[in-house]
C-alpha positions in Angstrom: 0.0 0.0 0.0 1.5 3.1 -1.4 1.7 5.9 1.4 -0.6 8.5 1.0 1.0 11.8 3.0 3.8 11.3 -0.7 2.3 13.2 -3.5 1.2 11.6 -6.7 3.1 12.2 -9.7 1.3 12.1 -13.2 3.2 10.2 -16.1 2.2 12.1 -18.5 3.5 9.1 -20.9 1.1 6.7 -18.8 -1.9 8.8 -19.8 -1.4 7.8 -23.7 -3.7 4.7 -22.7 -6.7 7.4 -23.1 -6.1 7.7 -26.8 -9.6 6.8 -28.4 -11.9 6.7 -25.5 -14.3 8.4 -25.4 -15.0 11.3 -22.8 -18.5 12.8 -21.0 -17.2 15.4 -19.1 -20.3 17.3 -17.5 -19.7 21.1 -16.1 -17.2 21.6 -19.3 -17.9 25.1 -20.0 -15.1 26.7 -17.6 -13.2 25.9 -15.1 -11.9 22.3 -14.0 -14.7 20.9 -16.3 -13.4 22.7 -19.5 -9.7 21.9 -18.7 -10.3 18.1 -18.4 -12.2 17.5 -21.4 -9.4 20.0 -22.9 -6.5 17.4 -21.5 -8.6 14.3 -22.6 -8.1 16.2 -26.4 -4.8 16.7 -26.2 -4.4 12.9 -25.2 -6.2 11.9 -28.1 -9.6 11.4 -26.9 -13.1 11.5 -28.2 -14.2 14.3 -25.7 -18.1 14.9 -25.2 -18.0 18.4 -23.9 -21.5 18.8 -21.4 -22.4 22.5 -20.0 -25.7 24.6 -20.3 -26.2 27.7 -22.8 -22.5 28.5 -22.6 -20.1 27.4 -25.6 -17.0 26.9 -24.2 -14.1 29.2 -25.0 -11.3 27.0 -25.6 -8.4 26.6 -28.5 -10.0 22.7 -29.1 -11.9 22.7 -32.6 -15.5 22.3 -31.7 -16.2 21.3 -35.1 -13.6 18.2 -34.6 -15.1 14.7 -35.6 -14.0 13.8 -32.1 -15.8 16.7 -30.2 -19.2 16.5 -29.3 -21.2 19.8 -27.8 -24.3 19.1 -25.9 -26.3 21.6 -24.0 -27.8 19.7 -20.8 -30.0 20.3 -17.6 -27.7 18.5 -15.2 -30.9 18.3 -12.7 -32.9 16.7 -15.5 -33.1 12.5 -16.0 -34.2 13.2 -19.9 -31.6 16.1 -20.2 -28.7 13.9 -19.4 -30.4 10.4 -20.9 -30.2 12.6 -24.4 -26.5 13.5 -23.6 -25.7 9.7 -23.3 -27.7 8.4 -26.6 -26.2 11.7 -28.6 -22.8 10.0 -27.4 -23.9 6.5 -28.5 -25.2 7.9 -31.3 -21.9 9.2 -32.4 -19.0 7.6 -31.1 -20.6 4.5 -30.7 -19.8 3.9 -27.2 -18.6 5.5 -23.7 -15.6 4.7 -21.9 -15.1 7.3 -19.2 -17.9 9.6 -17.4 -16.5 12.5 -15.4 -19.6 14.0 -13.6 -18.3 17.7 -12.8 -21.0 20.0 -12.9 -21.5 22.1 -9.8 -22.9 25.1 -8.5 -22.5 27.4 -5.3 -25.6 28.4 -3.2 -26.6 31.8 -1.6 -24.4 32.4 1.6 -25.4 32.6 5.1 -29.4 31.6 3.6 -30.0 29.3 6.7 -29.8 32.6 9.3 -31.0 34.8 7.0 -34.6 33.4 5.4 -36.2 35.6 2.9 -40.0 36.3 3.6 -43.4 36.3 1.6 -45.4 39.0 1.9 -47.3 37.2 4.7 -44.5 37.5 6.5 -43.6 33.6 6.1 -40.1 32.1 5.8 -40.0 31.2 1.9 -37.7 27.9 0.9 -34.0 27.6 0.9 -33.0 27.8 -2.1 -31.2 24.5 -3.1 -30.3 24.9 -6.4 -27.3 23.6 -5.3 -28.6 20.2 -4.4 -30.3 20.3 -7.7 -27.2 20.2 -9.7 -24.2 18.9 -7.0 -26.5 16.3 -5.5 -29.0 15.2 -7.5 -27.4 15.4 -10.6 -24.2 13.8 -9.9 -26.2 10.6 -9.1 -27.8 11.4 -12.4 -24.5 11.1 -14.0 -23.0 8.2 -12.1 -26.1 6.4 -12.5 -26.4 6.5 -16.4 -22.7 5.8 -16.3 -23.5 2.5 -15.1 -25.8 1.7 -17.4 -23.7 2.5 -20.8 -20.8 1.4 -19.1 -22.0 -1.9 -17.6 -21.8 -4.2 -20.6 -18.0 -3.7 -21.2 -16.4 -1.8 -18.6 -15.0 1.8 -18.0 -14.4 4.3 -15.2 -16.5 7.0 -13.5 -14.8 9.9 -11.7 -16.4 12.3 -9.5 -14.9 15.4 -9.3 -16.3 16.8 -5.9 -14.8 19.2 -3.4 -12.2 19.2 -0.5 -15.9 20.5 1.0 -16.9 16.9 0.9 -14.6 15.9 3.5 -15.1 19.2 6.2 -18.0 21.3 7.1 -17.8 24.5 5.1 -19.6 27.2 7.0 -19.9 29.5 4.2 -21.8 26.8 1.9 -23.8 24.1 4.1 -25.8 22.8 1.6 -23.0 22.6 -1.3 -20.7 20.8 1.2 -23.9 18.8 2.4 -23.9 17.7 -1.4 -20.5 16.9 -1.6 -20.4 14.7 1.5 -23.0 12.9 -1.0 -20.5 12.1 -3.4 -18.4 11.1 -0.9 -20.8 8.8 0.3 -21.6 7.5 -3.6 -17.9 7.3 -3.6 -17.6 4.6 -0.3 -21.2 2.8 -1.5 -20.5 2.1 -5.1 -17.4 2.0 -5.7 -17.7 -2.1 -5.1 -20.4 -3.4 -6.5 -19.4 -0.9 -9.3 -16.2 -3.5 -10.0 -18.4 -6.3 -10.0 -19.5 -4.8 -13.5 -15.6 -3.7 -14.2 -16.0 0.1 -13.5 -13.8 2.0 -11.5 -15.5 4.5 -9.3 -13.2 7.0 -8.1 -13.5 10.9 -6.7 -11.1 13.9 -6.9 -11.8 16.6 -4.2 -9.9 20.1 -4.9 -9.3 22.5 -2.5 -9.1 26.3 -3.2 -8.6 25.8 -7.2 -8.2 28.9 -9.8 -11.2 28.8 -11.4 -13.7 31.4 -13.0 -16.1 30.6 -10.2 -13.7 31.3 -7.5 -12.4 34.6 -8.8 -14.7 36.0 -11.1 -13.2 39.4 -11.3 -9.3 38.2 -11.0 -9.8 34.8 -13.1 -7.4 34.7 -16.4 -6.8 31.6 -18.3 -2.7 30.6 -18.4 0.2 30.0 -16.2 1.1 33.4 -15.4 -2.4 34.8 -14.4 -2.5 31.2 -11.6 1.1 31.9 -10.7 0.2 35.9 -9.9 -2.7 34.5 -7.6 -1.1 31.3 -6.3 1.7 33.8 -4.8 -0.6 36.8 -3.5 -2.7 34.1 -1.5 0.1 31.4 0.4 1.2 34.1 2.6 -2.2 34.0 4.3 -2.0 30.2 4.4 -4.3 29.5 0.6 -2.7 27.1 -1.2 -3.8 27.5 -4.5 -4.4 24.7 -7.1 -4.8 24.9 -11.1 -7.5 23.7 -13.0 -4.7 21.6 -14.8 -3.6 19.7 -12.0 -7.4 18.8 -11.1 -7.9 17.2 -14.8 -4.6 15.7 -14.5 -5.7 13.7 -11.3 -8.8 13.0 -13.1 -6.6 11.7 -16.3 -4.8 9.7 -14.0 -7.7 8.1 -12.5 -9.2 7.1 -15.8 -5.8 5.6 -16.7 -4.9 2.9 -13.8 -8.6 1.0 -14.5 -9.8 -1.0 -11.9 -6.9 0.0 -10.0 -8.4 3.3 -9.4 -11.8 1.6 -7.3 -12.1 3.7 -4.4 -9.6 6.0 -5.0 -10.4 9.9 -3.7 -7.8 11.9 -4.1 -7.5 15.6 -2.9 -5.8 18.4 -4.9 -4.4 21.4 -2.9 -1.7 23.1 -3.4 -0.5 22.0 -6.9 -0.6 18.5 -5.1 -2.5 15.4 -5.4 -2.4 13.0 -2.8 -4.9 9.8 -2.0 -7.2 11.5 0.7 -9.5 8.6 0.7 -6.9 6.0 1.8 -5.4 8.2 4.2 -8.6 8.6 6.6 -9.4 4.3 5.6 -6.1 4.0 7.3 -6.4 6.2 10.0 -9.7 4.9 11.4 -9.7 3.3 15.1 -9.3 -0.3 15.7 -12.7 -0.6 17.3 -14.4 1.3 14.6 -13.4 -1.4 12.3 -14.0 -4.2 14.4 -17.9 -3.0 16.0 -18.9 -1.7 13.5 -17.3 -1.8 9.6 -16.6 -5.7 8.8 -17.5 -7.3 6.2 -20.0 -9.6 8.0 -21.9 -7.2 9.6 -22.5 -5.5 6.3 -23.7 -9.1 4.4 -26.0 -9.5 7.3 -27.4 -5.8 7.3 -27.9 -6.5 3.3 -30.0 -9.4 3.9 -32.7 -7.7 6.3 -32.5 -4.7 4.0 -33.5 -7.1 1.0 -36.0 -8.8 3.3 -37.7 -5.9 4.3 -37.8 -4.5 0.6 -38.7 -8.0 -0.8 -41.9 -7.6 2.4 -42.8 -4.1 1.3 -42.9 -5.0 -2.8 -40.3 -2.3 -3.1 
């Protein structure tokens, strides 16, 4: 077992592997979205590039026979069932879903509820759990289903959120402790079918979303921002290094089940083995063995089987 607190280095030569897969990358208008289906393109890639109304910006040829476009409502089961069959429809097959869409939410909305004009608290707005929640298992879902009868790899990309409370954002770090939790649910009986289910969680990462007024795409505009913020402790990542973890996820097959890795800093390092190795003794032995798990499955199925669920 490799030891997580050592970062992981991308071989950029191990990533060839990804030459003629083919890609859905969903959120892939800006941001870590648009640079992964970017990398995947540059790797040689059929890239199925997923966003709403906005055409991405970016130096690939749209027009490429191994580009696809599709406007989708990530919070819609049709919306992304069409994105799947267009895929189908033109490349024949999928190999690789990376569900990345994401949104923010209103900040400090749970002390701070608008009223009607009766006076009466009106709903959070959850948006967020719209797009980050519900339609990541969207995503991962209809992976399974075009990737089940050959094989492939799904790869969350998430949030460092989804492993710490995030005061600012509750309910978009409530979703991503979701994908976390698809992540540690899945990710087995997903290999029974030979897909690798596997997350990557950024930190603080130079994105349009982050830094709306400051954001510039290149090295030199993340540099300029990477070294204002580390003297007050940020540790800035690049969109690049996010698709590269992705990349390498997609790359090691199988051998990426499980796998959540967090990028901060410029680093990657596997988050998800790090906290599986760190958990107490009697935690593992009262309550997460395997047997206890087989036996909870069978009342679960007994009670569904009871209920005509």
């Amino acid at each position: 077992m490799s030891d997580s607190s050592i970062a992981i280095k991308v071989d950029r030569d191990s990533l060839k592997s990804l030459a003629g897969k083919t890609v859905v990358v969903t959120g892939a208008s800006s941001g870590i979205g648009l640079e992964t289906a970017e990398l995947f393109y540059k790797l040689g890639s059929n890239v199925v590039f997923v966003g709403g109304r906005k055409i991405p910006t970016t130096n690939v040829p749209l027009d490429s026979p191994r580009v696809l476009v599709c406007q989708c409502d990530i919070g819609s089961w049709d919306s992304q069932v069409d994105v799947f069959e267009a895929t189908v429809e033109k490349f024949g097959t999928v190999d690789i879903v990376c569900p990345n869409a994401g949104v923010a939410e209103p900040q400090g909305q749970y002390f701070n509820l608008k009223l009607n004009d009766l006076g009466r608290p009106l709903p959070l707005d959850l948006k967020v759990v719209d797009v980050d929640m519900k339609g990541t298992a969207y995503s991962v879902a209809l992976a399974f289903h075009y990737l089940k009868a050959k094989g492939g790899s799904v790869i969350i990309v998430s949030s460092r959120a989804g492993y710490g409370g995030m005061p600012e954002m509750p309910s978009y770090s409530a979703s991503k402790h979701a994908a976390t939790g698809l992540l540690r649910s899945l990710y087995v009986p997903a290999s029974a079918h030979n897909i690798a289910l596997s997350l990557v969680a950024p930190h603080i990462t130079f994105t349009p979303g982050v830094f709306p007024k400051e954001y510039a795409r290149g090295r030199a505009a993340f540099e300029k921002m990477r070294d204002t913020l580390k003297p007050i402790g940020i540790n800035l990542s690049s969109s690049l290094t996010c698709a590269l973890a992705v990349a390498y996820l997609a790359s090691r097959g199988l051998d990426s089940a499980g796998m959540g890795l967090l990028v901060e800093g410029d680093e990657i390092h596997n988050l998800e083995q790090a906290i599986t190795d760190s958990r107490p003794e009697w935690w593992v032995k009262k309550s997460d063995n395997r047997k206890a798990r087989e036996e909870y499955a069978k009342q679960m199925a007994k009670q569904a089987k009871s209920a005509g669920i």
